[in-house]
NUFIDREN-846017 format. One line per 5 residues: number of its first residue (from 1); for each residue x, y, z of C-alpha. Coordinates in nm, 4 decimals. Layout:
BEGIN
NUM	X Y Z ~ ...
This chain:
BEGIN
1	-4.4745 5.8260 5.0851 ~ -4.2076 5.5681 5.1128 ~ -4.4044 5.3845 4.8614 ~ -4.3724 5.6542 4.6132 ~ -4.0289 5.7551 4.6610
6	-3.9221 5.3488 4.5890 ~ -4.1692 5.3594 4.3182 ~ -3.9967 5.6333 4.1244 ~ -3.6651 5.5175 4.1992 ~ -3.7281 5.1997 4.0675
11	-3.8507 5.4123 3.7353 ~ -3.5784 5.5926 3.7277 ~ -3.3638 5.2986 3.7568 ~ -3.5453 5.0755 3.4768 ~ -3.5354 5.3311 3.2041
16	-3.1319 5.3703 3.3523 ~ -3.1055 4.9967 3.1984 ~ -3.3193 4.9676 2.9227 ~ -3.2154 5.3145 2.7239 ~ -2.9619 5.2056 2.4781
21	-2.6441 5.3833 2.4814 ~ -2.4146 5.4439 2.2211 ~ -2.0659 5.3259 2.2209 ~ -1.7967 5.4974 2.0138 ~ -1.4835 5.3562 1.8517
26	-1.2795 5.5574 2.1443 ~ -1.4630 5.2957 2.3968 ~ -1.3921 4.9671 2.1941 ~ -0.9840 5.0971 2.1298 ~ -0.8459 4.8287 2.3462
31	-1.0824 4.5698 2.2427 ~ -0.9633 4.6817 1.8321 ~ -0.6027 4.7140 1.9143 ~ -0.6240 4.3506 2.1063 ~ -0.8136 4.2323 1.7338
36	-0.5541 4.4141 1.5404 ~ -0.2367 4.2754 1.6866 ~ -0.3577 3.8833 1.7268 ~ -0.4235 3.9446 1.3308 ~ -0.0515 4.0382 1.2711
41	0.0690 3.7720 1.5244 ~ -0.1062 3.5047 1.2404 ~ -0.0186 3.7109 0.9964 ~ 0.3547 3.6878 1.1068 ~ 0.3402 3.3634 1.2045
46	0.2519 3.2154 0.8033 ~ 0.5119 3.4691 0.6897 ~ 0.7517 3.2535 0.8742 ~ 0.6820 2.9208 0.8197 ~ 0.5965 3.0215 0.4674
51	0.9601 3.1724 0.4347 ~ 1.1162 2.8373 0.6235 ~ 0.9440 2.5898 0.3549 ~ 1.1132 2.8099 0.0659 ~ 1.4445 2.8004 0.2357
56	1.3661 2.4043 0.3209 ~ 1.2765 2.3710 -0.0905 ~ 1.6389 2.5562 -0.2021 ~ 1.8492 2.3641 0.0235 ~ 1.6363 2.0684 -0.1314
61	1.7210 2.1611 -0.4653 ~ 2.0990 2.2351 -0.4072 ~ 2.1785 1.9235 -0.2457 ~ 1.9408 1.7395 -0.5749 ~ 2.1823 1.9161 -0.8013
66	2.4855 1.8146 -0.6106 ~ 2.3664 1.5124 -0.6274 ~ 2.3751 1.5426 -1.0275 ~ 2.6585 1.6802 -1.0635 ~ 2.8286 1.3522 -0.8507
71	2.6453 1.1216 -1.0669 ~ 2.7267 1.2468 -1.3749 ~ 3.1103 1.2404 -1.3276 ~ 3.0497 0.9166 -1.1871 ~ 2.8797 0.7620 -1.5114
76	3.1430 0.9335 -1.6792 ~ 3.4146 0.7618 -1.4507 ~ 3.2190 0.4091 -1.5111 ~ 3.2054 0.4528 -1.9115 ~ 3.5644 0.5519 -1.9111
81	3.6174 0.2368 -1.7135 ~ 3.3905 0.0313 -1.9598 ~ 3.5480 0.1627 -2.2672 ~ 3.8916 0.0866 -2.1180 ~ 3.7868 -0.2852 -2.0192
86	3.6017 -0.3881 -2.3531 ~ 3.8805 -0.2197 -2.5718 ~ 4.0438 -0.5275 -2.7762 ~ 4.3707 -0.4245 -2.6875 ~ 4.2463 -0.5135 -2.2771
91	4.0745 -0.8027 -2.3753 ~ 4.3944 -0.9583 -2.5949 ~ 4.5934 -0.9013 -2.3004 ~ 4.3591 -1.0384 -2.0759 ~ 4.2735 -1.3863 -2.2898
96	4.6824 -1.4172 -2.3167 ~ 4.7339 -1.3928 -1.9084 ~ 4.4328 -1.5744 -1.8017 ~ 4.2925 -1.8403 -2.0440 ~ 4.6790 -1.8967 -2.1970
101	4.5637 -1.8016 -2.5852 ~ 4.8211 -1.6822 -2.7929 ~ 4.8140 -1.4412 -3.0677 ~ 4.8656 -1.5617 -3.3799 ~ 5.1087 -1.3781 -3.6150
106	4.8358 -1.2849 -3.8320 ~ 4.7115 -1.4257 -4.1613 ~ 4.6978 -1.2534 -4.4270 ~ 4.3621 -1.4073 -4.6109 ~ 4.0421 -1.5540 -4.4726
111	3.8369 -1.7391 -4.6562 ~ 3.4473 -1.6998 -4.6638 ~ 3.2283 -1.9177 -4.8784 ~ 2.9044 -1.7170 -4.9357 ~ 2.5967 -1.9571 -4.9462
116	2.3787 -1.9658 -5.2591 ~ 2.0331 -1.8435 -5.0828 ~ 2.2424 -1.5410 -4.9893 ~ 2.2956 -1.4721 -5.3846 ~ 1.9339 -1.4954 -5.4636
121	1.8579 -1.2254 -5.2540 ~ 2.1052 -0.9904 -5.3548 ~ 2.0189 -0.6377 -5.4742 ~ 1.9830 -0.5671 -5.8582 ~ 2.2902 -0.3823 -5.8967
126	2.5029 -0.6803 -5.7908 ~ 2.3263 -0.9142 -6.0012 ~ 2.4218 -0.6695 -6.3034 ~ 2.7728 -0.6429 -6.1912 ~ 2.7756 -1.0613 -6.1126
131	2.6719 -1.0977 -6.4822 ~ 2.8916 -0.7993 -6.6237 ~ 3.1549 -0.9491 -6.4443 ~ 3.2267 -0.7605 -6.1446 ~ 3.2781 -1.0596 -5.8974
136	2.9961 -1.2778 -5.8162 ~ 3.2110 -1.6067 -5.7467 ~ 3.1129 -1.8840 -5.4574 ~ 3.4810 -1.7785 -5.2917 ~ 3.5292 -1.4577 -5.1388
141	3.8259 -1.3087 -4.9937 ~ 3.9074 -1.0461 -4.7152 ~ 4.2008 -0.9721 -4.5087 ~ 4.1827 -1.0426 -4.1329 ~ 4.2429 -0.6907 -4.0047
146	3.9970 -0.5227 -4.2381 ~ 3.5927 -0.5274 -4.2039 ~ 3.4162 -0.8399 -4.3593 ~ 3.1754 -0.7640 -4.6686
């Protein structure tokens, strides 16, 4: 009698463990809240360090276009000083206080002899105006201040 009584027991108990039973959301609610707020932890988290690499790239480019700015008005600075130090009145002054050279008072004529290869190659206009008579002499002349032809 024993026997029988463990016997169904033992039934009772096995189809206890192998009957599937169904599980509704209500019973996984902690496990899907746990789920839900590690996902907007991550979420959070790339927000952030995506929001500190934009802030990282603008303070970047401010400080790249500071750094333009400075450069600029320092080439500017630097071709003010260049223009200042070739100008020929600066480099008169400085040839008369450090290599001694004096200015001459200025003649009035320089002389250039023009070569006669030069004339050969001359452009057909100034061959016509050599042979109307226009100037096409060996001797040309040219005042010192002005450009030479």
């Amino acid at each position: 009698m024993m026997r029988a009584l463990f016997s169904m027991l033992e039934c009772g108990a096995a189809r206890r463990r192998t009957m599937a039973r169904s599980r509704s959301i209500r019973d996984r609610a902690p496990l899907v809240i746990g789920a839900a707020c590690c996902v907007a932890v991550v979420l959070f988290s790339l927000l952030v360090a995506f929001s500190n690499a934009v802030v990282k790239e603008r303070r970047l480019l401010r400080d790249l276009r500071a750094d333009k700015v400075y450069l600029e008005t320092k080439i500017g600075r630097l071709e003010e000083e260049w223009y200042r130090a070739t100008s020929r009145d600066r480099i008169v002054a400085l040839a008369e206080k450090e290599l001694g050279l004096v200015t001459p008072d200025g003649p009035g004529l320089v002389v250039v002899l023009a070569s006669a290869a030069k004339e050969r190659r001359l452009p057909a206009w100034r061959k016509v105006l050599a042979a109307v008579g226009g100037g096409g002499g060996g001797v040309r002349e040219a005042l010192a201040e002005g450009p030479r032809p």
